[in-house]
Phi, psi and omega in degrees: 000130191262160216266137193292174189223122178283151208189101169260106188272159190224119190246129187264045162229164187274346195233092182336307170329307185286327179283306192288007150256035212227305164322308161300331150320298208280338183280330158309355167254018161113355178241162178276093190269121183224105190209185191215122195257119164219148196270309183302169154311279205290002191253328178294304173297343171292347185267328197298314181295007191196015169348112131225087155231154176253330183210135177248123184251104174256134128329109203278316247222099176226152218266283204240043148205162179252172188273295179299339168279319171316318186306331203277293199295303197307300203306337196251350152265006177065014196296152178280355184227172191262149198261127172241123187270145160246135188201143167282343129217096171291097190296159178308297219299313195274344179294274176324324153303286200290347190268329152300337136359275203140023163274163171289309169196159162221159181242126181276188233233330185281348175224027202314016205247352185260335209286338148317292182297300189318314189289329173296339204262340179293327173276353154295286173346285196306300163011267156293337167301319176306299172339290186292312180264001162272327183301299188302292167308001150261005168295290192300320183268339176279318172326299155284005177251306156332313305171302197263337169301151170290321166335142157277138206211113180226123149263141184224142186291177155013305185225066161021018154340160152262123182231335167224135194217149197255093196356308192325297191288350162246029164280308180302295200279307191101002180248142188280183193268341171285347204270323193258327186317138192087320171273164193298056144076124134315347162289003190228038157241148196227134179267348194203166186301304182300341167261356109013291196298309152309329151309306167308331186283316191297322167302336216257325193272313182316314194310316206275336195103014200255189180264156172213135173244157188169177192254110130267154178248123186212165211235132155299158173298320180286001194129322202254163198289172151224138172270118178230126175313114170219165185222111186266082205223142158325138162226088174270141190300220183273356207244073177043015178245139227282148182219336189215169164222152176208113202257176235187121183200118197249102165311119134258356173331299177275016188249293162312006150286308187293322201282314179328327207251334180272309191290345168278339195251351154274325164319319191282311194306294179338280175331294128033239176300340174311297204294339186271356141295318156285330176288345172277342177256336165270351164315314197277005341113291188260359158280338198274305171307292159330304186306284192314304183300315102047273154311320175285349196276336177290331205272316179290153168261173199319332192244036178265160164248018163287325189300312207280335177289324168317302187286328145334294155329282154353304191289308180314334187263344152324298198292304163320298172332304170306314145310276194309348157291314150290326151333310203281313189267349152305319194274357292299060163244020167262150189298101185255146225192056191305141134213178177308125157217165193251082161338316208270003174278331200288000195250321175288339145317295137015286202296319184282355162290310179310339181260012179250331159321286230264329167123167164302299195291008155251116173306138166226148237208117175247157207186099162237129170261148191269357162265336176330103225268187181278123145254215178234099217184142163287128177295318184310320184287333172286293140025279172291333176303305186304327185281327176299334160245033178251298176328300262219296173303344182268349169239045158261303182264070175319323195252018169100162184190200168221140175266160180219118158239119196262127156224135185202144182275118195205160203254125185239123158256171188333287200266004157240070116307099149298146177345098121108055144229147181271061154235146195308156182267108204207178164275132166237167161262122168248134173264103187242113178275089183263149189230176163232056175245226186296337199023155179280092228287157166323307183303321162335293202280352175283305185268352177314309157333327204288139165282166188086334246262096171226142147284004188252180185318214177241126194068035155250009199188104161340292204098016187238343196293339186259324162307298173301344179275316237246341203243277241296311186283330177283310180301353170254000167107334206301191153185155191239138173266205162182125164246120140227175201214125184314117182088009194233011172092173155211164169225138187244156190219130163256158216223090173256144144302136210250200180220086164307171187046046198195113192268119214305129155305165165281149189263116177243113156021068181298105173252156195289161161312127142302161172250162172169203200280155113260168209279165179256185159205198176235016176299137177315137159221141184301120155241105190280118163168123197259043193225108178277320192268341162304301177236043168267330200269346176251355175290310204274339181273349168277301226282310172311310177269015168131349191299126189238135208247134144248132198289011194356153160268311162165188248296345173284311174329285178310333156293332162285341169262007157299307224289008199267304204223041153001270180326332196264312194328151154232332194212142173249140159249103181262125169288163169304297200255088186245173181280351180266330199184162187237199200290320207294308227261273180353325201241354153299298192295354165311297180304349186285308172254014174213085181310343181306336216286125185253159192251158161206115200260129165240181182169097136017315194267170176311174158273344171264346164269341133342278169313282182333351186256340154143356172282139187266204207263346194252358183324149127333204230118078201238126184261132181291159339283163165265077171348145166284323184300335162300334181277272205307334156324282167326278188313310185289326170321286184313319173317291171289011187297000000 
């Protein structure tokens, strides 16, 4: 049986007779009728207001209504289906009025047999008109959301025309949509071989039908690279055959910038506890080699050539020191001794060391800016940043050049923070160190930061001097660029914070203790340190200035020889870290019964790791290695307090 297609009507005639054939027409062309006869205006517009029709059959001819006011009133509600006049006679002329009108079609009353088809093709018609116009509104929402998306969105025909481009992408790119439309897609122009090689991957899968995801480097209108996540896919028609190709391209440039900084700053942490675990043990290492040499330096005399091999000796442990030192502030585990300072003095305190550092044949160039606020900041750590990177310009510029050090003052707002540096929007003092020298290829500038990391020879350079700028400026809240271009120099600018409201001291230099004599005494001293050549060598070194030292390996030793010579102790000289107990905790339990008794702590490790062992920040202090002279100096300080 074949199966009927239901049909709800909505019938506009006067004459009952005229409906049911027109009923009869149509269930002989195969539909199921469910329908409603009105004569009236008002009968009519009352069904138009409440529509489930599927076709409405009017009357052209009505005793007090027409067909075309009818045609008008459907037409002025915007109903979805087709209006069909049925009419006993319906001129050409007038037939043709109405379907420009807006009827669908009409059928004369006289032919009633066609009426069956008209309603089929009419409802095919309307049909595909919905069809087409859910097609264009999902055009129109893909369109806007494409449009609106971050993504760059590119369709390109065949041969990689550009035929379609999105806001994004000439947001992304720097090309307007007249500038790329038409021309050859910018994913496949490539600046360097690996990406070339990504590029190729993209022809060979596209060729092939496939989707291709990947990472490409695509060159800005200004020039400059971008990295971008992209996707790359066929777009084929109904019957599968490829017709567009269309990529999907996400800028990660600052998301990979991030990671960069982030994969630097665990490099650093790393390094980090490296130097603080070496630095403790060689320290205690480069007190016993320091200490001895010394001593022997005391016993030859001036015109020996044991002596001049001695200072040799000596002079290598200055320079160890001095490493191991630099580790520690690389590592920002050296002891920091933050205060309120006047930048532009720590760079005129600076500058006449620096012009005896950098050579005659460099010019050096002060720039003070006269507005520059106070920061916070260690001078000795500033100090050093600048020489490490007055150093570092001056053997950029083998044939002589000129340096410039800039201080200025500047404001960042919310939108002028530059691209991927992590900083809040405020006042800083930027500090800028420029050379005119060799400058540096990209790839360069990527690893500047790493310690160990050098371009100069083998033995002409740790690799630690930009790392230590780099540890010195993250520990002050700070951030550092660097721009440079192979034959065009370079520069770098730090980004310190200032301290409002606080009018900056002039700042003076930290430079080491002199050495010489201190006065000696005969007071008892406790002396602790499970380093047996560490502490033979300062026991012999007390002892030396007038001292009567006992010595302990550790802290149980040492509580018995308090309890043996109380009365006498005046002072414990402790390391910080020992394997039973450590200084702190020793010498509290000392004070329980001689609140008098003063401490001088040493210790191989940092000062945050220290402190971390229970010393407090203003404790006595002496860090290995050490001059003796500084020890005994030191030891009579405390004594006389």
């Amino acid at each position: 049986m074949e199966k009927r297609t239901s049909l709800r009507l909505l019938m506009l005639e006067d004459d009952p007779l005229d409906a049911e054939l027109e009923i009869t027409a149509l269930e002989e062309a195969g539909f199921d009728c469910q329908w409603t006869r009105v004569e009236t205006r008002a009968a009519f517009l009352a069904e138009l207001d409440a529509p489930q029709y599927d076709v409405i059959l009017a009357d052209f001819n009505l005793p007090s209504f027409d067909g075309l006011t009818a045609l008008r009133l459907f037409l002025d509600r915007r109903l979805d289906f087709p209006f069909i006049l049925v009419s006993g006679n319906l001129g050409e002329e007038t037939a043709i009025e109405s379907l420009k009108a807006g009827a669908t079609d009409y059928v004369l009353k006289s032919r009633l047999s066609r009426l069956g088809l008209a309603v089929q093709r009419a409802l095919r018609e309307k049909a595909g008109e919905r069809q087409q116009r859910e097609a264009e509104e999902d055009r129109r929402r893909l369109s806007s959301a494409v449009n609106q998306v971050a993504e760059a969105v590119v369709i390109t025909d065949l041969d990689g025309r550009i035929l379609y481009l999105n806001p994004a992408f000439e947001k992304m790119t720097g090309y307007t949509r007249a500038e790329a439309v038409g021309t050859v897609a910018p994913v496949l122009e490539r600046q360097d071989q690996t990406a070339a090689a990504g590029a190729d991957g993209v022809r060979s899968a596209v060729s092939m039908g496939r989707t291709w995801h990947g990472r490409l480097v695509n060159l800005r209108k200004d020039g400059m690279s971008y990295t971008a996540d992209t996707t790359v896919g066929p777009v084929r028609d109904e019957h599968g055959t490829i017709v567009n190709y269309v990529a999907v391209q996400r800028d990660v440039t600052n998301e990979l910038r991030m990671e960069a900084q982030y994969r630097q700053a665990q490099k650093m942490e790393a390094m980090g506890r490296l130097a603080g675990g070496v630095a403790h043990d060689f320290n205690n290492l480069l007190t016993a080699i320091v200490g001895y040499t010394q001593l022997l330096l005391d016993r030859i005399p001036p015109d020996s050539d044991l002596r001049r091999d001695l200072v040799q000796i000596d002079g290598a442990c200055e320079r160890a020191t001095t490493l191991v030192r630099s580790l520690l502030t690389f590592s920002r585990r050296d002891p920091s001794r933050p205060e309120v300072l006047d930048l532009n003095a720590v760079v005129n305190n600076v500058a006449g060391l620096l012009r005896r550092v950098i050579g005659e044949d460099v010019e050096l160039i002060s720039q003070i800016g006269s507005d520059v606020a106070a920061v916070r900041a260690d001078p000795g750590q500033i100090e050093q940043l600048l020489m490490n990177l007055s150093v570092n310009a001056r053997d950029a510029m083998p044939g002589g050049g000129r340096l410039v050090i800039q201080t200025e003052a500047v404001t960042l707002d919310a939108d002028q923070v530059p691209k991927g540096m992590d900083l809040v929007p405020g006042c800083y003092a930027r500090l800028s160190v420029s050379d005119t020298g060799v400058g540096m290829e990209e790839q360069v500038l990527g690893h500047l930061f790493e310690p160990f990391f050098t371009t100069k020879p083998a033995g002409e350079g740790t690799g630690l001097g930009l790392s230590i700028v780099y540890g010195i400026v993250k520990r002050h809240n700070g951030y550092i660029t660097v721009e440079s271009r192979p034959r065009k120099g370079t520069t770098f600018r730090i980004y310190l914070p200032v301290v409002a409201g606080h009018d900056a001291p002039t700042a003076t230099p930290i430079t080491p203790a002199l050495g010489g004599a201190s006065r000696g005494g005969q007071e008892m001293i406790l002396l602790v340190e499970d380093e047996a050549p560490v502490r033979m060598l300062v026991q012999r070194a007390l002892e030396g200035a007038g001292y009567r030292v006992l010595p302990a390996a550790d802290a149980s030793a040492a509580i018995d020889a308090f309890r043996a010579h109380a009365q006498e102790i005046v002072l414990l000289v402790t390391d910080v870290v020992m394997p039973d107990t450590n200084g702190p905790a020793l010498f509290e339990a000392l004070t329980k019964d001689c609140p008098s008794l003063k401490v001088l702590f040493l210790s191989g490790y940092a000062g945050e790791i220290v402190r971390g062992r229970g010393v407090m920040q203003d404790a006595p202090f002496l860090q290995k290695p050490f001059k003796l002279a500084d020890l005994s100096r030191r030891v009579r300080e405390i004594l006389d307090k």
